[in-house]
C-alpha positions in Angstrom: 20.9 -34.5 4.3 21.4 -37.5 2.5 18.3 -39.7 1.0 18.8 -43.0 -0.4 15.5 -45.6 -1.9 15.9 -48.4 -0.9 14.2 -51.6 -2.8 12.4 -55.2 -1.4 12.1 -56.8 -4.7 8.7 -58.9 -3.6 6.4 -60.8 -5.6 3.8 -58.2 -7.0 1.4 -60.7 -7.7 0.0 -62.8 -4.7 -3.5 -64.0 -5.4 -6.8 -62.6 -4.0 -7.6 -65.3 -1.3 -3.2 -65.8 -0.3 -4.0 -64.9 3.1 -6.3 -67.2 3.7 -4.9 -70.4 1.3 -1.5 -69.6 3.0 -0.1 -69.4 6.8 2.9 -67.1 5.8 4.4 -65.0 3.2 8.1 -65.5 4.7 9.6 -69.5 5.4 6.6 -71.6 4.2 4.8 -70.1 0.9 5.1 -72.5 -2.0 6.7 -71.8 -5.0 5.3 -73.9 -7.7 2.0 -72.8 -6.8 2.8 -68.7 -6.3 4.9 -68.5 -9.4 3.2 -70.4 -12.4 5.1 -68.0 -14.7 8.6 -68.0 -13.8 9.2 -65.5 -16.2 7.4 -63.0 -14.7 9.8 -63.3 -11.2 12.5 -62.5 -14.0 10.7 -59.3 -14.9 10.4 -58.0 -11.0 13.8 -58.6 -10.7 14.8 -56.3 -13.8 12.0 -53.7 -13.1 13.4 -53.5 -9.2 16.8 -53.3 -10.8 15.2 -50.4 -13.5 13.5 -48.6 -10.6 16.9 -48.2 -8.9 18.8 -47.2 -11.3 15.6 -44.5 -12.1 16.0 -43.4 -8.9 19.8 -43.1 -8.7 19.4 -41.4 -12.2 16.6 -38.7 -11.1 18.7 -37.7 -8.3 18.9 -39.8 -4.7 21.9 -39.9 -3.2 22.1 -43.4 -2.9 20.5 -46.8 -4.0 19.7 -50.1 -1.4 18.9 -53.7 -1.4 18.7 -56.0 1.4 18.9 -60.1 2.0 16.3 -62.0 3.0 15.1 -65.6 2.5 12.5 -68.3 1.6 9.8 -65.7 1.1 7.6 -63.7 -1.3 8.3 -60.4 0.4 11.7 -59.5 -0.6 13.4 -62.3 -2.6 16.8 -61.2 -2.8 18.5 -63.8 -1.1 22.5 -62.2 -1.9 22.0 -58.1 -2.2 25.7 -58.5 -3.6 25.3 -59.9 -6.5 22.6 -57.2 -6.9 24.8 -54.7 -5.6 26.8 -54.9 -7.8 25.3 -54.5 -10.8 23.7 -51.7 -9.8 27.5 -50.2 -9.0 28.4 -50.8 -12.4 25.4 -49.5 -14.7 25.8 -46.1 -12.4 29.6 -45.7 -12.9 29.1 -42.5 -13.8 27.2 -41.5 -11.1 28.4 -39.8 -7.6 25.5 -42.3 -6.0 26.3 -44.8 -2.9 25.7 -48.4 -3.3 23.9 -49.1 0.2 23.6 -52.5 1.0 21.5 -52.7 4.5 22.6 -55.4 3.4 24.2 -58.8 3.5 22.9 -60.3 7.3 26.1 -61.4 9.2 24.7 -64.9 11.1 23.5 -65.9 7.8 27.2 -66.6 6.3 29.4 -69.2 7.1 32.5 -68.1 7.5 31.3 -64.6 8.0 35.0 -63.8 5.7 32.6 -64.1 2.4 31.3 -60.9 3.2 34.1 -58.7 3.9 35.5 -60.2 0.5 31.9 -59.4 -1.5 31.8 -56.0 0.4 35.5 -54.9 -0.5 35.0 -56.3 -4.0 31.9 -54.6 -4.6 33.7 -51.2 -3.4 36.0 -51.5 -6.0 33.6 -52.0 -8.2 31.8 -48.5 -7.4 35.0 -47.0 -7.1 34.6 -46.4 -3.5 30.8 -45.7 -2.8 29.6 -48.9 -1.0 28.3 -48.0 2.8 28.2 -51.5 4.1 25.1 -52.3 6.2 25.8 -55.1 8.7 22.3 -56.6 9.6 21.8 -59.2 12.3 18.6 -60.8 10.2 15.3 -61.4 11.2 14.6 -64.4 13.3 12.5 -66.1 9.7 15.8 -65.7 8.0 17.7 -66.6 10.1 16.6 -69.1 12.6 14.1 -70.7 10.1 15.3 -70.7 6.8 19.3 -71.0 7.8 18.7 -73.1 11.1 20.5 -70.6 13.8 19.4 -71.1 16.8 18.0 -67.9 18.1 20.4 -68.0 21.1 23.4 -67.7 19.3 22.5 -65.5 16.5 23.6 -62.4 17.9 26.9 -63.8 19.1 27.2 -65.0 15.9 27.0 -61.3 14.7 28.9 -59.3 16.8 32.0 -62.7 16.0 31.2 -62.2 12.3 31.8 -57.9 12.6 35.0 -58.6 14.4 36.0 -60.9 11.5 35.5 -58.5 8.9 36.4 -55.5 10.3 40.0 -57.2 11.2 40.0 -58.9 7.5 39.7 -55.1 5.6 42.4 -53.7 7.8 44.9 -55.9 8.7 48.2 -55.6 7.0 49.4 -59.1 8.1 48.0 -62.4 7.2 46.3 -63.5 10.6 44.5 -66.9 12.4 41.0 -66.4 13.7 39.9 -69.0 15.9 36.8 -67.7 17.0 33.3 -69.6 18.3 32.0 -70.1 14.9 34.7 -69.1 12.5 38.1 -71.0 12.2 39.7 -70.2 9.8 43.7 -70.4 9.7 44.4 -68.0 7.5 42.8 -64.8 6.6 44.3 -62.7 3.9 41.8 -61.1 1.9 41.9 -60.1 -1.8 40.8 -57.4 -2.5 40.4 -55.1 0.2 38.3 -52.0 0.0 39.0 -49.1 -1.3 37.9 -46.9 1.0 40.4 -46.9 3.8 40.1 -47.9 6.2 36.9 -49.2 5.0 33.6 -48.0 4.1 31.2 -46.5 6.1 29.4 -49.0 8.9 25.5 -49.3 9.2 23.6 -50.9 11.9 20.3 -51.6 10.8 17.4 -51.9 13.5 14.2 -52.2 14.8 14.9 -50.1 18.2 16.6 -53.1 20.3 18.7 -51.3 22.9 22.3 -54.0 22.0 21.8 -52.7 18.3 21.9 -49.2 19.7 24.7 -50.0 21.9 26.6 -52.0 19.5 26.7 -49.0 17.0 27.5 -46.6 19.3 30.6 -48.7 20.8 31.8 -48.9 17.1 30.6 -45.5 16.1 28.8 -46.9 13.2 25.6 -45.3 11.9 22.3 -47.0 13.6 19.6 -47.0 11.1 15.9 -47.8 12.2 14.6 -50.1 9.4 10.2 -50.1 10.3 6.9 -50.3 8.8 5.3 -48.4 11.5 6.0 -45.0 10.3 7.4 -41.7 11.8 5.0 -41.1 14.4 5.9 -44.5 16.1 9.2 -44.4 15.1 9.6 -40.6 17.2 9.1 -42.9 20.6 12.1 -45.4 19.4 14.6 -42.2 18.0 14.1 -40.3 21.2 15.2 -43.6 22.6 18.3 -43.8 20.7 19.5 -40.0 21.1 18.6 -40.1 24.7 20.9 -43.1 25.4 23.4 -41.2 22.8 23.1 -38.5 25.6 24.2 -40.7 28.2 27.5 -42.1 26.4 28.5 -39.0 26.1 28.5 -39.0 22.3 27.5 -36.1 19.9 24.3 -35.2 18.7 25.3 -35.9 14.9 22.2 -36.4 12.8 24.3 -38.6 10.3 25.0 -41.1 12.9 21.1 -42.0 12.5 18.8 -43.3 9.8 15.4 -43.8 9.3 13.5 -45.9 6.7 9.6 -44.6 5.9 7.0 -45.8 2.7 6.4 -42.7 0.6 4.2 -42.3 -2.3 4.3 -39.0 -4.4 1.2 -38.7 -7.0 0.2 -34.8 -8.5 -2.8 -34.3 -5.9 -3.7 -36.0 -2.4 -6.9 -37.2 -4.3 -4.6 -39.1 -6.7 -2.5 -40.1 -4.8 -4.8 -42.4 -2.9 -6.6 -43.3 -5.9 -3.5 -44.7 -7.2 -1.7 -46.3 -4.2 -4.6 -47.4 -1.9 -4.4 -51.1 -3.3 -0.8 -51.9 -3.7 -0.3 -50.0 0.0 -3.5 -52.8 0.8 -1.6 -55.4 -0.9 2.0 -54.7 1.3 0.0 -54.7 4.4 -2.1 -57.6 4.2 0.1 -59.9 1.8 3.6 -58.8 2.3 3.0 -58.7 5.8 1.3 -61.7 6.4 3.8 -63.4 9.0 2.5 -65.6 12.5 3.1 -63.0 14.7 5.4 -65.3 17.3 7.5 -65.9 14.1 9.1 -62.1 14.1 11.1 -62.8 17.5 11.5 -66.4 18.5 12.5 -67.2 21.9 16.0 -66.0 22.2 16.1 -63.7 18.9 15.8 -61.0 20.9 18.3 -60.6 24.2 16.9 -59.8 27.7 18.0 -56.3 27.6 16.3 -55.0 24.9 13.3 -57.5 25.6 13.6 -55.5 28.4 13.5 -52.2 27.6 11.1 -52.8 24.6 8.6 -53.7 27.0 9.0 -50.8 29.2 8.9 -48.2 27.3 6.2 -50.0 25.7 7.3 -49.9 22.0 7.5 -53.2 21.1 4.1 -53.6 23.0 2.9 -51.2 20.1 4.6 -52.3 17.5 2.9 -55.9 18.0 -1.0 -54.2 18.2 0.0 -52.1 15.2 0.8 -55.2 13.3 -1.9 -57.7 14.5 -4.3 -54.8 13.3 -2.6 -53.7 10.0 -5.8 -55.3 8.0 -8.6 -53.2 9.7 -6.2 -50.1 8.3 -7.9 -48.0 5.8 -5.8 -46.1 3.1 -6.6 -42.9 5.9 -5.1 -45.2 8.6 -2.0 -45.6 6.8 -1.6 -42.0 5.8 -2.8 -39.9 9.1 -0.7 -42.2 11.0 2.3 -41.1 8.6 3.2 -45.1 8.2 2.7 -44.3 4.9 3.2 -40.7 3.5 1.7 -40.1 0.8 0.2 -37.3 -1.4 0.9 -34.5 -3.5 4.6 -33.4 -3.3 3.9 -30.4 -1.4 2.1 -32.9 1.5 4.7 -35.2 1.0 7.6 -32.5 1.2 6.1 -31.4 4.5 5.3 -34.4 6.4 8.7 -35.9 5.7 10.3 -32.3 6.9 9.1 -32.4 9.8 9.4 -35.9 10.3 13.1 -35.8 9.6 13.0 -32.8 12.0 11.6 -35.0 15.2 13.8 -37.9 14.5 16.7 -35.8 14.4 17.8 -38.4 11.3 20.9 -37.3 8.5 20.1 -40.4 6.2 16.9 -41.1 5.2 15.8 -44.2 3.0 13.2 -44.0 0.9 11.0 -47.3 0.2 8.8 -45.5 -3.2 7.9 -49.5 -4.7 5.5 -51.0 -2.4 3.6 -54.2 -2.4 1.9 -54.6 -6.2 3.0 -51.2 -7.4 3.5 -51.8 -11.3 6.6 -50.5 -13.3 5.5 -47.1 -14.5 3.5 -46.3 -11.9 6.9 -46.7 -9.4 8.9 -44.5 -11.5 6.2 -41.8 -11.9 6.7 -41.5 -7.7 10.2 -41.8 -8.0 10.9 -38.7 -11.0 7.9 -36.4 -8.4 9.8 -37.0 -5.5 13.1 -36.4 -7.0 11.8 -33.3 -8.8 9.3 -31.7 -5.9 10.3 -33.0 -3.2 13.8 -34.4 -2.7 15.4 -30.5 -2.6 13.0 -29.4 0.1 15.3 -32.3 1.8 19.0 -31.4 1.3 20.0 -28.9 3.8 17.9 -29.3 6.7 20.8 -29.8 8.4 23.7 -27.7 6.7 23.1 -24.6 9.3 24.7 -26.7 12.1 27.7 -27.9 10.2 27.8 -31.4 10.7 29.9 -33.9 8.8 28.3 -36.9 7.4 31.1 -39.6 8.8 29.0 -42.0 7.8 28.7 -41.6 4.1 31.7 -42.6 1.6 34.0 -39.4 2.0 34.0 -38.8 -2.2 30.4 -38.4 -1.9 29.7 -36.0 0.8 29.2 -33.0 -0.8 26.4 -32.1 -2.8 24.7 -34.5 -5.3 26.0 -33.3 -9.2 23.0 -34.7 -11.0 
């Protein structure tokens, strides 16, 4: 089993009434008046940064960003350059650098990436897993002007690109839709050959599921809705793995959940209920129509979203996330959070139903202060994270989706 945190980096200071001064936390929110101290953004960015490398320190098996734009949610609007400072001040760590990751449609050419991606694996010394995220549609159509329509043949032109660039051995024209480029002819290339280890990031559309099994890449469900939700959207995934004939390797799938790890239950909510509040109703705070505009999503997994009824639920959860109580969050396991013996237990079993290898671990959420963060992150790592390890050792799978010098067991 292999756990990685994963960080958003938002804004952990929103005022009181920002949900009802502003329409959106993600395209629209205005700087000069959300940030009157820019030094304080500066901070966030080195705490996130500190949190990481806590975590990567205390333990995990890996460390993750993400890109996103033009918001107070998650401003890291290039994981690389993030990425790869984070590779460097844990050189001497056997820790991945997971970047879920730089969003494909949002480059121009797409050939940046590969060349950030391999340089940032030399960097590591081979322990980058490259995420390869389509983008959500406030990223991408919004802020970068994509026009839903094309954004995922944007993405699946810009994979094709990079996967060519890291393992050609001849200098080669690529003339596709949206990339021309007469000569491609990367330096450097990436150390692991033939490259590091694909993930598909998600939110349970059918293509993305499709797409990383064609490519046998790792699909990994990025949500806010929890385990219990996300059970109906796995059993999706490894029922249609059924059908393409494709092993039932745990490490082929990923799942992201919220956990905070305090000494009691008691505590625990004492300490979290606000800044879990906060995520919820600030971070969160997005016109529902804006999360898939017209075209964002394809017909076939509008489709099937709508009959199996998950994306149905995934839209009621969200237009009611600010009736939740901290209860509500934590009974519907959207949240886990507790002592380290609830919190070992729920996430057993809900790595158990899944049926995921990698999990990602989000332990900052919404206001959470510095201290506080790293308190979680040393309880989990001490308590919890070896109740984790070898839930799936007694049926000898390999992780093919991890960077091969890291596969075997963490040395802390």
């Amino acid at each position: 089993m292999k756990v990685s945190m994963v960080h958003l980096m938002p804004h952990r200071e929103l005022p009181e009434d920002f949900t009802e001064r502003y329409k959106s936390v993600w395209v629209t929110p205005p700087w000069h008046e959300l940030v009157p101290d820019p030094q304080r953004i500066s901070q966030y960015y080195n705490h996130s940064m500190d949190e990481l490398i806590h975590a990567a320190r205390s333990g995990y098996d890996a460390i993750g960003v993400n890109e996103h734009h033009q918001n107070a949610y998650g401003f890291m609007p290039n994981p690389n350059l993030i990425g790869t400072s984070l590779a460097r001040e844990t050189s001497d760590l056997d820790v991945g650098i997971l970047q879920i990751g730089a969003t494909l449609p949002n480059t121009q050419p797409a050939i940046r990436i590969a060349e950030e991606y391999a340089l940032l694996d030399m960097v590591s010394g081979g322990r980058l897993i490259a995420g390869m995220p389509a983008g959500t549609s406030m990223d991408a159509n919004q802020c970068m002007g994509i026009p839903p329509i094309e954004q995922r043949e944007r993405y699946y032109e810009a994979h094709e690109l990079i996967l060519k660039a890291w393992q050609s051995k001849e200098t080669f024209a690529f003339n596709g839709r949206y990339n021309q480029l007469p000569s491609v002819n990367i330096w450097p290339r990436p150390l692991q050959d033939p490259h590091p280890p694909v993930w598909i990031p998600g939110l349970g559309s059918l293509s993305t599921w499709k797409f990383a099994a064609k490519h046998n890449h790792n699909y990994c469900m990025l949500s806010f809705f929890g385990s219990q939700l996300g059970k109906k959207v796995m059993d999706g995934f490894w029922h249609f793995v059924d059908e393409e004939g494709l092993d039932r390797n745990p490490y082929r799938a990923g799942f992201a959940q919220m956990v905070c790890v305090a000494d009691t239950d008691a505590q625990a909510e004492k300490l979290f209920s606000k800044h879990i509040r906060y995520f919820f109703d600030k971070c969160m705070h997005v016109p529902l129509p804006w999360w898939g505009l017209p075209g964002h999503l394809d017909h076939a997994s509008l489709a099937n979203g709508i009959r199996s009824g998950s994306a149905i639920r995934q839209m009621e959860i969200m237009a009611n996330f600010k009736n939740f109580t901290y209860a509500d969050f934590v009974d519907k396991d959207i949240v886990i959070a507790g002592s380290p013996a609830t919190v070992a237990d729920k996430l057993v079993g809900a790595v158990k139903d899944l049926r995921v290898g990698n999990l990602m671990v989000l332990q900052h959420i919404g206001s959470m202060p510095h201290e506080l963060t790293k308190d979680s992150i040393s309880l989990f790592c001490q308590d919890v994270l070896p109740k984790l390890r070898d839930i799936w050792d007694d049926e000898g799978w390999v992780n093919h989706w991890w960077p091969a010098k890291l596969r075997g067991p963490r040395a802390v």
